[in-house]
C-alpha positions in Angstrom: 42.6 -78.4 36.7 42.9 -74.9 38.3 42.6 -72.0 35.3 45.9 -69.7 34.9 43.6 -66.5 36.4 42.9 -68.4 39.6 46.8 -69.8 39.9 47.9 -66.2 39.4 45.7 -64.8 42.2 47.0 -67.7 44.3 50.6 -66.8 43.4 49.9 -63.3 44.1 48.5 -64.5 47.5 51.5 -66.0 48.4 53.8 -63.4 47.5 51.7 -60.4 48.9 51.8 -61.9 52.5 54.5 -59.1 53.4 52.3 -58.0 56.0 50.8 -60.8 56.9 51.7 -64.7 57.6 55.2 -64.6 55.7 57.0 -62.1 57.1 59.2 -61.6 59.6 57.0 -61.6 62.6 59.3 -59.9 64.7 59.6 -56.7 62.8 56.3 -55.6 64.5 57.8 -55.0 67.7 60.7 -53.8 66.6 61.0 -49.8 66.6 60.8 -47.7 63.3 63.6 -46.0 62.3 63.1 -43.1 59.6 65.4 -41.2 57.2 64.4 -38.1 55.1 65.8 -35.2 54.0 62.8 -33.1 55.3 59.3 -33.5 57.4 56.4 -32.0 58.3 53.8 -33.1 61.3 50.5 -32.0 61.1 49.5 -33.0 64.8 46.2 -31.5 64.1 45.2 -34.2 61.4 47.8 -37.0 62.7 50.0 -36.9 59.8 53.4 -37.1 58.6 55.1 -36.6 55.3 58.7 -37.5 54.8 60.3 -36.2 51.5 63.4 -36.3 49.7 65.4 -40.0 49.8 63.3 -41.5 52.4 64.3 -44.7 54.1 62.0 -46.5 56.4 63.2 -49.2 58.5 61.6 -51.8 61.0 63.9 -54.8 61.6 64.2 -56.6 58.2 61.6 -54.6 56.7 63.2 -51.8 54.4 61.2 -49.1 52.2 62.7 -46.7 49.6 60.8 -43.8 48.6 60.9 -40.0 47.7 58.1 -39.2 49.7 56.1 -40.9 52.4 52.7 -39.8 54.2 51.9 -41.4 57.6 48.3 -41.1 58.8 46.9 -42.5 62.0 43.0 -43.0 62.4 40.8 -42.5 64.9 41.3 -46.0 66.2 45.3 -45.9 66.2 45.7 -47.7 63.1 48.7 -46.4 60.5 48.0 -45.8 57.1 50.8 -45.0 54.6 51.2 -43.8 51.0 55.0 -44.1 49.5 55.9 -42.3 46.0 58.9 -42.9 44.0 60.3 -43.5 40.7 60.2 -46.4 41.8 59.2 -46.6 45.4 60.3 -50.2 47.2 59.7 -52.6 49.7 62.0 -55.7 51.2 61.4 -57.8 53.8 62.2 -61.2 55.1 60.6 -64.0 55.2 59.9 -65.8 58.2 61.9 -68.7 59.4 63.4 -68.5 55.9 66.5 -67.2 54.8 64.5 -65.6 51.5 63.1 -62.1 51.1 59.7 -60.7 49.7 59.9 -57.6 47.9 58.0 -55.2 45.6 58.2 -52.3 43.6 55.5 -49.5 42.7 55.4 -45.8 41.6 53.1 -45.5 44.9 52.6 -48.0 47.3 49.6 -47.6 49.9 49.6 -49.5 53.2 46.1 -49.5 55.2 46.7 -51.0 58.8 43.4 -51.8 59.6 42.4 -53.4 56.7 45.6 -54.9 56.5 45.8 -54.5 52.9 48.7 -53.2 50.7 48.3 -51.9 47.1 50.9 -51.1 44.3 50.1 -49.1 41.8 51.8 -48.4 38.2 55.0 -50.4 36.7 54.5 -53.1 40.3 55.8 -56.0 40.6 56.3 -58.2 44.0 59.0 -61.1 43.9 58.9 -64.4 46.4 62.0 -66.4 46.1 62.1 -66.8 42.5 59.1 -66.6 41.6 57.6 -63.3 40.3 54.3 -61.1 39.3 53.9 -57.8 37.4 51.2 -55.4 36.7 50.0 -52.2 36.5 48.1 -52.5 39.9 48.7 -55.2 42.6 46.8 -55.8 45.7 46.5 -58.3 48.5 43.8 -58.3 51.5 45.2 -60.2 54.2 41.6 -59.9 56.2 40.0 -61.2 53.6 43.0 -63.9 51.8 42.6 -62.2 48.6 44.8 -60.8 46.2 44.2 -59.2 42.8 46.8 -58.2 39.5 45.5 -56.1 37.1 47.7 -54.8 33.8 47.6 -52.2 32.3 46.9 -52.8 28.1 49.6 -51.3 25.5 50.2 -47.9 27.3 51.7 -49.2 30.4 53.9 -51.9 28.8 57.5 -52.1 29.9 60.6 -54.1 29.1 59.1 -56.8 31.9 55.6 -56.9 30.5 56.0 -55.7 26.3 52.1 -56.0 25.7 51.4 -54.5 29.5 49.5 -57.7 30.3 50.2 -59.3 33.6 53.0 -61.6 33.7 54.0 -64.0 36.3 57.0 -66.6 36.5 56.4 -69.3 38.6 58.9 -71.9 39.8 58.4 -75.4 39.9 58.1 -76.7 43.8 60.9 -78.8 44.7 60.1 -82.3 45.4 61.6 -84.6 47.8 61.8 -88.2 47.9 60.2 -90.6 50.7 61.8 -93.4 52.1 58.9 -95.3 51.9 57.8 -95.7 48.5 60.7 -93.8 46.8 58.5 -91.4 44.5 58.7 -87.9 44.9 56.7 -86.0 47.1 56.6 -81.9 47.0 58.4 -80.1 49.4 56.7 -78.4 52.8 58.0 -75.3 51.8 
């Protein structure tokens, strides 16, 4: 039997792949289309920062924010940091008509680790099913994902005693010809 703590990480796993295997693999070649009521480029130290409403957009991936710092390394790789009361991500899934999406007061994106972390009041949401914590994370490099509450102080109407909290669906089960006993889905 696998413990609740180990099904959670697996869960959040799954529903952190927004970067990674499960999204919309098309996006990346798709051009990024920004929207902000102000920005500043610092050519210098290869930054952006977009403030006030900010919308980014890259095919079916769609982040809200108030402000949003773009950094590029050394190596090319993009970094981000979003803000926002909240700040939130969308995308879809691939091959899937279903979405992924995630909320944060800050989320920060590190391309060449290819890991993403939300921080304070986060939650990400698969299909139905759904985590929340005071601090998610997921390491697509390294398959591993972490959800961390928060204790009394950061509870909210979603998590009351700021523990994590995560509502899993049942898989949907098909039947086979064959035998005629149910089988789980592929999905």
């Amino acid at each position: 039997m696998i413990n609740p703590r180990t099904k959670l990480l697996m869960l959040a796993l799954l529903m952190l792949t927004s970067v990674g295997v499960y999204a919309e693999k098309a996006d990346r070649d798709k051009p990024i289309d920004l929207e902000a009521d102000n920005v500043t480029v610092n050519d210098a130290k290869k930054t952006s920062t977009y403030t006030g409403n900010v919308i980014l957009t890259q095919g079916t991936l769609v982040i809200h924010a108030d402000k949003l710092i773009v950094r590029e390394d050394k190596e090319g790789f993009q970094h981000s940091t979003s803000y926002g009361n909240p700040t939130t991500f969308k995308q879809k899934q691939e091959g899937k008509d279903e979405y992924i999406e995630g909320s944060g007061q800050r989320i920060e994106y590190d391309g060449r680790m290819d890991k993403v972390q939300l921080y304070t009041k986060a939650w990400v949401k698969r299909g139905q099913d759904i985590v929340h914590g005071e601090y998610i994370m997921y390491d697509a490099n390294a398959e591993y994902a972490e959800v961390i509450g928060g204790g009394p102080q950061a509870a909210t109407p979603d998590t009351p005693r700021g523990r994590v909290r995560a509502v899993i669906q049942p898989k949907k089960k098909t039947v086979t010809p064959a035998d005629g006993r149910a089988a789980p889905s592929a999905e």
